[in-house]
N, C-alpha and C positions, 0 to 999 in steps of 0.2 A: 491497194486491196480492192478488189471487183466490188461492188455494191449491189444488191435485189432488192427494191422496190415493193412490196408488195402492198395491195390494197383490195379488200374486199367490199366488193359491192351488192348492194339490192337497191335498183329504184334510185341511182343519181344520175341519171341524164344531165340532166342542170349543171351539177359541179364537177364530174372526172375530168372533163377536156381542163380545164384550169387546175385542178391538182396537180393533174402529168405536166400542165406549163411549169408550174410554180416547181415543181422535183428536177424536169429538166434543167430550168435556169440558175439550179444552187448545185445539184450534183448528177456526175457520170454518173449514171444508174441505168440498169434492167428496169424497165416496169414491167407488173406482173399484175395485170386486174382480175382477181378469181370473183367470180360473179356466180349469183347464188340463185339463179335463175329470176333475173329482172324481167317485168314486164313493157316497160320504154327499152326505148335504142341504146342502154348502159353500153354495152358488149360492143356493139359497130362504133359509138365515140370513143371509146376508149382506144379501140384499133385505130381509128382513123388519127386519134392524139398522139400516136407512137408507142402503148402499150400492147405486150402480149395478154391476149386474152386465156384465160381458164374458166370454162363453163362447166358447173355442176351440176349435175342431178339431182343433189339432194342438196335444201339449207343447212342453215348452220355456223354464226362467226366463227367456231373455232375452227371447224369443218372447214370452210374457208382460206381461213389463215394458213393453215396445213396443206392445204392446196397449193398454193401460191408455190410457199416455200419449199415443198418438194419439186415446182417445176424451175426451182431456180438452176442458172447455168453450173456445170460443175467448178465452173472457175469460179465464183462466187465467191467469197470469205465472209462478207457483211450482209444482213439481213434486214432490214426496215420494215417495219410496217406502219400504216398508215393507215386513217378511215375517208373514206372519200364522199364525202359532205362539204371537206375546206374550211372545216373547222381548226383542225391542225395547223401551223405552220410549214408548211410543205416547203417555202424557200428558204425556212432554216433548219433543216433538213441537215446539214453538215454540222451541226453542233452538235448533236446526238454521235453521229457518226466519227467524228474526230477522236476522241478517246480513244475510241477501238482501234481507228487506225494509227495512234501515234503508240500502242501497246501496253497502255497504260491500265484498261476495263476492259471486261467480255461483257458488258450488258448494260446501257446507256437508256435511263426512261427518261421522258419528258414528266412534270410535275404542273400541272394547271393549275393546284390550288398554291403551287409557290410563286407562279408566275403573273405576269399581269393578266386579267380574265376581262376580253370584254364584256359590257354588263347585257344580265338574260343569256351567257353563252353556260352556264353548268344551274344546276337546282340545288337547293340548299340539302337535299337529301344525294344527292350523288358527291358533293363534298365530303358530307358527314361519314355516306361510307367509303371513301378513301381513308381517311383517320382513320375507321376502327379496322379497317384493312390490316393499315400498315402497322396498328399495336397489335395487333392477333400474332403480323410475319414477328415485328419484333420478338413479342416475348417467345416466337418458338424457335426463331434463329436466330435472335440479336442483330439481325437488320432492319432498320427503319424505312419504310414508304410511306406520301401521306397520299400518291392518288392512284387509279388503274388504268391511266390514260393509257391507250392504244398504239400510241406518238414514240416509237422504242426501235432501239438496233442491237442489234447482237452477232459477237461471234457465229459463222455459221457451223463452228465445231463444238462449238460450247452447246449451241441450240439442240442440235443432234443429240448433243447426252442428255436433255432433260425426256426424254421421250413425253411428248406430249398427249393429251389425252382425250382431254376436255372440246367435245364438239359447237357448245354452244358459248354462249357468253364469261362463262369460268374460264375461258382461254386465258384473257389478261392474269389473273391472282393467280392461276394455275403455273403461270409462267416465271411470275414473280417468287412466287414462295417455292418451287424448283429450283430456280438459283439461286436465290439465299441457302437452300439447305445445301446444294453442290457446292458452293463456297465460292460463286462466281466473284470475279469485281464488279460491284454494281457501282453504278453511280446514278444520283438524280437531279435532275438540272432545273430549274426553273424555266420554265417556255410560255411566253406569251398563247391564250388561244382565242377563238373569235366565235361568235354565233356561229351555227350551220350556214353556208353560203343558198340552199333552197331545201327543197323537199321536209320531211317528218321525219324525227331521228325515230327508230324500233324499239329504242329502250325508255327513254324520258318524256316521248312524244303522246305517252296516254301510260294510266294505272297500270292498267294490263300489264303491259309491255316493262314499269319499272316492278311489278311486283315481280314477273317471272324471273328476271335477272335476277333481282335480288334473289330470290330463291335458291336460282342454281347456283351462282355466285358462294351462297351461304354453303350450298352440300358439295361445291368444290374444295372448298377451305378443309371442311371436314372430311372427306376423302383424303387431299393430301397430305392433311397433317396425321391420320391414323394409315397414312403408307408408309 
């Protein structure tokens, strides 16, 4: 099954070139860097590391992410996404991806707070809300998540039927609590993750930035639970 890479960037100079290492060295993949108009040389390292670049106009992670995955090849079957700080495990990349392709799952997340965490790499408030994340998906579909890590692969047919929606940071629970209600196979895996390898994450790296997540975070859940 063909694989797409995808990774949205703003502002990682620093760390793309060694994500695209670390993805090429575990698996045959497309990389896809949709970039969200960085201010450093994001876009030229990333080219020069062997990804295709996508430059937007306009921010936005979910915006992004959608990006990516529409300029995926039509051969395609598997979809990955990934954030590109290198936080992620990028060389275990095929454990996510294996289910899908042995036909067992359409929707394979990685789980940071099941996994080993190096320390200083999540806040005790980005834990907390994975839990109530995933009792919220629970009691409305009777699937369990406990995090919204980013670190995930999916069907590329499956993904097409959730029609996604969500532009900014609701992407992740937007995506999660769509397949639980389509009745995908999920599975959640335990996955080691690591501090950022440089730069200021957008969301955890100051108030601001975790209260707006939160926010939209919150009025995604309740959009897709009253669709």
């Amino acid at each position: 099954m063909m694989v797409t890479a995808v990774i949205p960037t703003l502002n990682e100079a620093g760390t793309i070139a060694a994500v695209i290492a670390e993805l090429h060295s575990n698996v045959n993949c497309d990389v896809i860097v949709a970039d969200s108009g960085s201010r450093d040389n994001t876009p030229s390292i990333a080219q020069s590391a062997g990804a295709r670049v996508v430059s937007l106009t306009e921010g936005g992670y979910g915006r992004a992410c959608a990006a990516g995955a529409a300029a995926a090849a039509p051969d395609a079957s598997v979809v990955l996404f990934l954030d590109g700080d290198g936080a992620d495990r990028a060389d275990l990349a095929a454990r996510l991806i294996a289910p899908i392709q042995a036909g067992t799952h359409d929707f394979v997340i990685a789980s940071r707070v099941r996994g080993e965490r190096e320390p200083g790499s999540m806040l005790w408030h980005q834990v907390l809300a994975g839990r109530l994340a995933g009792w919220i998906i629970s009691a409305l579909y009777g699937v369990q998540y406990t995090d919204m890590c980013a670190f995930r692969a999916i069907r590329r047919d499956a993904f097409a039927r959730l029609d996604m929606r969500e532009n900014t940071y609701g992407w992740n629970i937007e995506m999660q609590m769509k397949a639980a209600r389509a009745g995908l196979r999920i599975l959640e895996l335990p996955m080691p993750y690591r501090r950022r390898a440089g730069g200021t994450s957008k969301v955890a790296g100051s108030l601001r930035g975790s209260l707006l997540a939160a926010g939209r975070i919150a009025l995604t859940i309740l959009r897709v639970a009253a669709g």
